[in-house]
C-alpha positions in Angstrom: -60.3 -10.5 -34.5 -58.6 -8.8 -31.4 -58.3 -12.1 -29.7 -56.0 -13.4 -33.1 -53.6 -10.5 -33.1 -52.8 -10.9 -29.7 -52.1 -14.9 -29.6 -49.8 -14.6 -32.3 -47.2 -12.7 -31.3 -47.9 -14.9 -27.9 -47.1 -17.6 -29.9 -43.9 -16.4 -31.1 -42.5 -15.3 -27.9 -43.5 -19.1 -26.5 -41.4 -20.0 -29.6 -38.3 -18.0 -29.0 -38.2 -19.1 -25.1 -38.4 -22.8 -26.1 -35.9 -22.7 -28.2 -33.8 -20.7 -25.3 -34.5 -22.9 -23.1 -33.2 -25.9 -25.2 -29.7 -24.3 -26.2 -26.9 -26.0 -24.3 -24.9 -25.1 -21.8 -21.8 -23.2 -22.8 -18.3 -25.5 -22.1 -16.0 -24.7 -19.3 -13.5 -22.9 -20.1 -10.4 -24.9 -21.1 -7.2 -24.4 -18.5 -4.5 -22.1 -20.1 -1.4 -23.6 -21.6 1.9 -23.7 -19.5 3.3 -20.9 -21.3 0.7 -18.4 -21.0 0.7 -18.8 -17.2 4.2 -18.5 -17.2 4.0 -15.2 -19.0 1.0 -14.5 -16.4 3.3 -15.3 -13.7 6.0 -12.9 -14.6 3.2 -10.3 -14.5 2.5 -11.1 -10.9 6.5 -10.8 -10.6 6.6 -7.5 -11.8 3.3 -6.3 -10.1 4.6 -7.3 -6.7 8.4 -5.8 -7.5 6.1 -2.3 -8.5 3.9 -2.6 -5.3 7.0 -3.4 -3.3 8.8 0.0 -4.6 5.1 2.1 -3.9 5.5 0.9 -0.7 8.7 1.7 0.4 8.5 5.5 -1.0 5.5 5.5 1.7 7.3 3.8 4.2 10.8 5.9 4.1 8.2 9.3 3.7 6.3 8.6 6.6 9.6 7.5 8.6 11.2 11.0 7.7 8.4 12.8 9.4 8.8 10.2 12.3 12.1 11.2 12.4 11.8 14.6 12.5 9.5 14.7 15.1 11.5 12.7 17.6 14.4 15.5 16.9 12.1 18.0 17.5 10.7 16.6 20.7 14.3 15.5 21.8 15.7 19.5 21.1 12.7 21.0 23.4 12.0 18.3 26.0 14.5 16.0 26.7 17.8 17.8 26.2 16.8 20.7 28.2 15.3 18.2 31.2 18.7 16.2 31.1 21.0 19.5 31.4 18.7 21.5 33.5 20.1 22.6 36.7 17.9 20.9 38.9 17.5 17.6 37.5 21.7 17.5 37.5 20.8 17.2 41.1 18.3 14.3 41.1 20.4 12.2 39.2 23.9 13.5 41.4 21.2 11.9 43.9 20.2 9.0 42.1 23.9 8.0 41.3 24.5 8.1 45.1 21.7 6.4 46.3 22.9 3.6 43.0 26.4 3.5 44.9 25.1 3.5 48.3 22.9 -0.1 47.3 25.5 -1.6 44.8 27.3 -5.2 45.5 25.6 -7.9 46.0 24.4 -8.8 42.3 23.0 -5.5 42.1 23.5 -3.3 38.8 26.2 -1.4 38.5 25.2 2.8 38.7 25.8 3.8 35.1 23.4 0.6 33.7 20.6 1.7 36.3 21.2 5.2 35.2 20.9 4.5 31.7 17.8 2.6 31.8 16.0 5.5 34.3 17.1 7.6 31.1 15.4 5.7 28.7 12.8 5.5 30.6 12.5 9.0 30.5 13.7 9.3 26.7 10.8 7.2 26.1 7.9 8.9 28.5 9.1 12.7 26.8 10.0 11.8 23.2 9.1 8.4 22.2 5.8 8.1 23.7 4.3 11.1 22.5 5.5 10.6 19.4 3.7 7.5 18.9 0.4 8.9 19.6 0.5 10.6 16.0 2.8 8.2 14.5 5.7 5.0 15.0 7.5 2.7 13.0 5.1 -0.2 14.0 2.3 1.4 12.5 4.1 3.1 9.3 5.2 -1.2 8.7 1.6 -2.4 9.4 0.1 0.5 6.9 3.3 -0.6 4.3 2.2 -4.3 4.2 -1.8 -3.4 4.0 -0.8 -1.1 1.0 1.4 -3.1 -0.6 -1.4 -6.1 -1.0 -3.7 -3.0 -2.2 -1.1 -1.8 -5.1 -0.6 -5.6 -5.9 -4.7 -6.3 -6.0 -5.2 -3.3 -8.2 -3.2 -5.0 -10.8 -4.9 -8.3 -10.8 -7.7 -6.7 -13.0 -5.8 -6.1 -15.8 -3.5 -8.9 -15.7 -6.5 -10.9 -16.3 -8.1 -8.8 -19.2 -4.8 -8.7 -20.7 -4.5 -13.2 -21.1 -7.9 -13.4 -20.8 -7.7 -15.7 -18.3 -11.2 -17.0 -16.4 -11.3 -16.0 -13.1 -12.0 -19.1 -11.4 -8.6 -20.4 -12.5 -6.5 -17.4 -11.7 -8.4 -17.1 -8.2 -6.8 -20.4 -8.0 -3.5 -19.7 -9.3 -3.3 -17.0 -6.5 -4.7 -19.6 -3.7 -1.5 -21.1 -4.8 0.4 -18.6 -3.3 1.3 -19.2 0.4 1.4 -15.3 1.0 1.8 -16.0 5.3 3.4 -19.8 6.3 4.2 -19.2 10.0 2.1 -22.6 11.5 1.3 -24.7 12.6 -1.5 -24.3 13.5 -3.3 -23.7 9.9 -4.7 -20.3 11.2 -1.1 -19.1 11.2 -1.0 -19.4 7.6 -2.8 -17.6 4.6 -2.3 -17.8 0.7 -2.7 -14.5 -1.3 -6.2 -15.4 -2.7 -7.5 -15.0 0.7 -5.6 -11.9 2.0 -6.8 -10.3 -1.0 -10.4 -11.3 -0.4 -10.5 -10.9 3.2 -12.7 -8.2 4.2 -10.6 -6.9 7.0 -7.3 -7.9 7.0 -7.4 -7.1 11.3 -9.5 -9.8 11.4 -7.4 -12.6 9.6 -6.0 -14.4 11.9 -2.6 -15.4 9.7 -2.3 -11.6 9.0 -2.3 -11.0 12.9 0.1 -14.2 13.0 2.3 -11.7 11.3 1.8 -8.9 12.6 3.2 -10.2 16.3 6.0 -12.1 14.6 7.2 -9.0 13.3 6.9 -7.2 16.7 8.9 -10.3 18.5 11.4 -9.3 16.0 11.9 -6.3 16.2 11.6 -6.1 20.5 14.9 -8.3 20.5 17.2 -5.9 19.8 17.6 -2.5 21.7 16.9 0.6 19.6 19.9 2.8 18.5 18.8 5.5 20.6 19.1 3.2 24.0 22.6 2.4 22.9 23.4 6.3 22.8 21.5 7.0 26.1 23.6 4.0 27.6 26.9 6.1 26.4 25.2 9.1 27.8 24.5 7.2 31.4 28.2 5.9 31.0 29.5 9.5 31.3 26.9 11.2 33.5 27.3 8.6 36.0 31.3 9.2 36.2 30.9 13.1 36.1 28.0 12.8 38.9 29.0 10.5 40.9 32.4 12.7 41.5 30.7 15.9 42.3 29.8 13.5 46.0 33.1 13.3 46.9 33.8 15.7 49.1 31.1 14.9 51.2 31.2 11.3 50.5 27.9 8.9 49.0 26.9 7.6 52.5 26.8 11.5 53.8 24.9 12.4 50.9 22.2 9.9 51.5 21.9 10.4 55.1 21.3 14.1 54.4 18.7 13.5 52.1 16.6 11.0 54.0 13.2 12.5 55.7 14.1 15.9 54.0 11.5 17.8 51.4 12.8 16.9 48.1 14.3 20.8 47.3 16.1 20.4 50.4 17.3 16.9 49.6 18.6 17.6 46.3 20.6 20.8 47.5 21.6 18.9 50.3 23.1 15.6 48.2 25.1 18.0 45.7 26.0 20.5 47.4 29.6 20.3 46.3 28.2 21.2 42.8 27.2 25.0 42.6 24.8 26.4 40.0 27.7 28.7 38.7 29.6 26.0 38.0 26.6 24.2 36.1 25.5 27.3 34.0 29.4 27.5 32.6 29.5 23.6 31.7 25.4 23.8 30.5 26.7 24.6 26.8 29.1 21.6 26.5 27.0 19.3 28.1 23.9 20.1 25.5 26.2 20.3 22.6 27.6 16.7 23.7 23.8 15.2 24.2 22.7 16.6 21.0 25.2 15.6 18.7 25.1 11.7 20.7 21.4 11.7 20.4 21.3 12.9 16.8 24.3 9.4 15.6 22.1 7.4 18.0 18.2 8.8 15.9 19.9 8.9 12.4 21.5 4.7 13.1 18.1 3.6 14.7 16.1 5.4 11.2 18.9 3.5 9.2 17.8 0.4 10.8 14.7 0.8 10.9 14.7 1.2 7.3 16.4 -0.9 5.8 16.5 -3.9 8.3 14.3 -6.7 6.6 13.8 -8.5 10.0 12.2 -5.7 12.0 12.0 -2.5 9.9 9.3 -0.4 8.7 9.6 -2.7 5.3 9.7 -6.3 7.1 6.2 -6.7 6.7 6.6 -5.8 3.1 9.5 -8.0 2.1 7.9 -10.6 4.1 4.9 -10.6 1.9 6.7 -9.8 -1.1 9.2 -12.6 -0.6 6.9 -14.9 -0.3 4.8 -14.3 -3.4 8.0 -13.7 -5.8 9.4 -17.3 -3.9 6.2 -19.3 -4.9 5.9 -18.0 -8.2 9.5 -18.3 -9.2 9.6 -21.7 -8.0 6.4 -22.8 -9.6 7.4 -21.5 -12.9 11.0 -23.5 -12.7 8.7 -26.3 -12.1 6.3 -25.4 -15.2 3.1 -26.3 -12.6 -0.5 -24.9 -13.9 -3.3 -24.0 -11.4 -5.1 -26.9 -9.7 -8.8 -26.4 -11.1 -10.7 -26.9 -8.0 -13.8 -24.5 -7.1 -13.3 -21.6 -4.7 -15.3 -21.1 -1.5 -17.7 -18.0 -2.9 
C-alpha cells in the first residue's frame, strides 16, 4: 500500500515535466518601431547633456583647488626665491654669462632667462603640485565619470520602453564613442567603453587619452607667457647692474672662484641696500604678473575644448550626441546582430 502512495504523486510530477518539457520556445522579441527608438534616443541625448554638466561641476571644483594650490605655492616658494637677495645675484650672473656667449645663432639673454625661470616655476610650484593633483588627471577622472553618470542611466532608460537588452546593447555598439584610426584599436563604440572592465586597459580609450595630451603640449601654458614677460624685464634690469664693471669683467671674476665669492664678485655694482629698498616693488610686480598669467591659463584650461580639463568630456560627449542626432535624422533602427558575451 506504501509503495502506491508513493508512485502516484511520482507519476504526476513525470506528468508535469513532460508537459514542460514540450512547451515551445518563447518568440524573440520583435525590434522596436522607429518612433520608440527615436524617443529612446532623445533619452540618451539628455542623459549624456546631464552627465556632461555632473562632469564639468567636478572638473571646474577640482580645478579651483588646483588653482589655489599653485597660488599658494607660488606666494611661499617661488616669489620669495625670484626676489631674494642672493638669487638677484645668480641671475645678474646668468644674464652675463647669456651676453658674454650670445651671437652666433645663439638665444638672445631674456629667452634663455625665461625658460631657466620656468624651469624653475615648474620644479617649485608646478611639479609639486602635481604630485596631489593637475589638470591632466582632473580631465582623465572627468571623462571616466562622465561615461559612469551616462551608464547609470542606461538602466532605466531601458525599463522605462521596455526595450530588450540585446537590441539596445546594440543600439549603443552603434555609437562610435572614440574614432581616432586607423588602426581599428584606435577606435571604440560606447557599448564597449561601457562594458570594458578597465577603461586603462582599452586601448582606443588610451588612443585618447595621448591625443588629448598632444593637444594640449602644443601650446605654452599662460603662466610661461607671464614668466617670459617677467625674464623680458629682469634681463634688462640685471643685465644693467654689470655695467660698471662691464659683462666680460664680470665673467672673468667669477671663473675658478667658490660660488659666494662668484656671485658677489659678478654684481658687485648692485648693493644689498639697494635691493632691500626695490624688494617690495619687485614682489608686488611678480605677484600681480603671475596671478593674470594663473587666472588666463585656469580660464583656458577650463573652458578650451581642445586641451582643457573638459576635452576629454566634450570629446566623448560630442561624439555620442553626433551619432545619435544624425541617426535619428536618418530614422535608422539598431542592426539586430548578437553581441560578443
Amino acid at each position: 500500500m506504501k509503495s502506491t502512495h508513493l508512485i502516484l504523486p511520482l507519476c504526476l510530477l513525470l506528468a508535469v515535466a513532460g508537459c514542460a518539457a514540450k512547451r515551445p520556445a518563447p518568440p524573440p522579441p520583435q525590434p522596436l518601431p522607429p518612433a520608440v527608438w527615436q524617443r529612446i534616443d532623445q533619452d540618451l541625448l539628455n542623459a549624456s547633456v546631464a552627465a556632461t554638466a555632473s562632469a564639468n561641476d567636478y572638473a571646474r571644483r577640482s580645478m579651483r583647488v588646483w588653482r589655489e594650490q599653485v597660488q599658494q605655492r607660488t606666494e611661499n616658494d617661488f616669489i620669495p626665491w625670484f626676489t631674494g637677495y642672493w638669487t638677484q645675484q645668480w641671475l645678474t650672473l646668468k644674464v652675463a654669462w647669456y651676453k658674454m656667449n650670445g651671437g652666433n645663432g645663439a638665444e638672445p639673454p631674456e629667452k634663455r632667462l625665461a625658460l631657466y625661470l620656468q624651469e624653475q616655476y615648474h620644479q617649485r610650484v608646478i611639479d609639486p603640485v602635481a604630485e596631489q593633483i593637475d589638470p591632466e588627471g582632473i580631465r582623465d577622472r572627468a571623462s571616466e565619470l562622465y561615461l559612469q553618470l551616462l551608464g547609470q542611466q542606461l538602466p532605466v532608460i531601458i525599463q522605462r520602453y521596455n526595450a530588450p537588452p540585446e537590441q539596445f546593447s546594440q543600439r549603443l555598439n552603434r555609437i562610435p564613442v572614440i574614432a581616432l584610426g586607423p588602426p581599428e584599436a584606435r577606435n571604440a563604440s560606447l557599448y564597449q567603453l561601457l562594458r570594458a572592465k578597465s577603461l586603462a586597459q582599452q586601448p582606443a580609450w588610451q588612443s585618447l587619452r595621448e591625443h588629448l595630451h598632444q593637444q594640449a603640449s602644443r601650446a605654452p601654458g599662460k603662466t610661461d607667457v607671464g614668466l617670459s614677460s617677467v625674464a623680458t624685464q629682469a634681463s634688462e634690469k640685471l643685465g644693467a647692474t654689470l655695467a660698471p664693471r662691464g659683462a666680460a669683467s664680470a665673467i672673468a671674476a667669477a671663473v675658478g672662484k667658490a660660488a659666494g665669492t662668484m656671485i658677489s664678485v659678478a654684481v658687485a655694482g648692485y648693493g644689498m641696500i639697494t635691493h632691500d629698498r626695490e624688494q617690495p616693488q619687485m614682489v608686488e610686480q611678480l605677484r600681480v604678473i603671475l596671478g593674470v598669467a594663473l587666472n588666463e591659463e585656469w580660464q583656458e584650461l577650463m573652458e578650451n575644448r581642445q586641451s582643457g580639463a573638459m576635452a576629454g568630456v566634450y570629446y566623448l560627449s560630442g561624439q555620442v550626441e553626433d551619432s545619435l542626432l544624425g541617426s535619428r535624422g536618418q530614422g535608422q533602427e539598431p542592426l539586430l546582430i548578437r553581441l560578443p558575451p
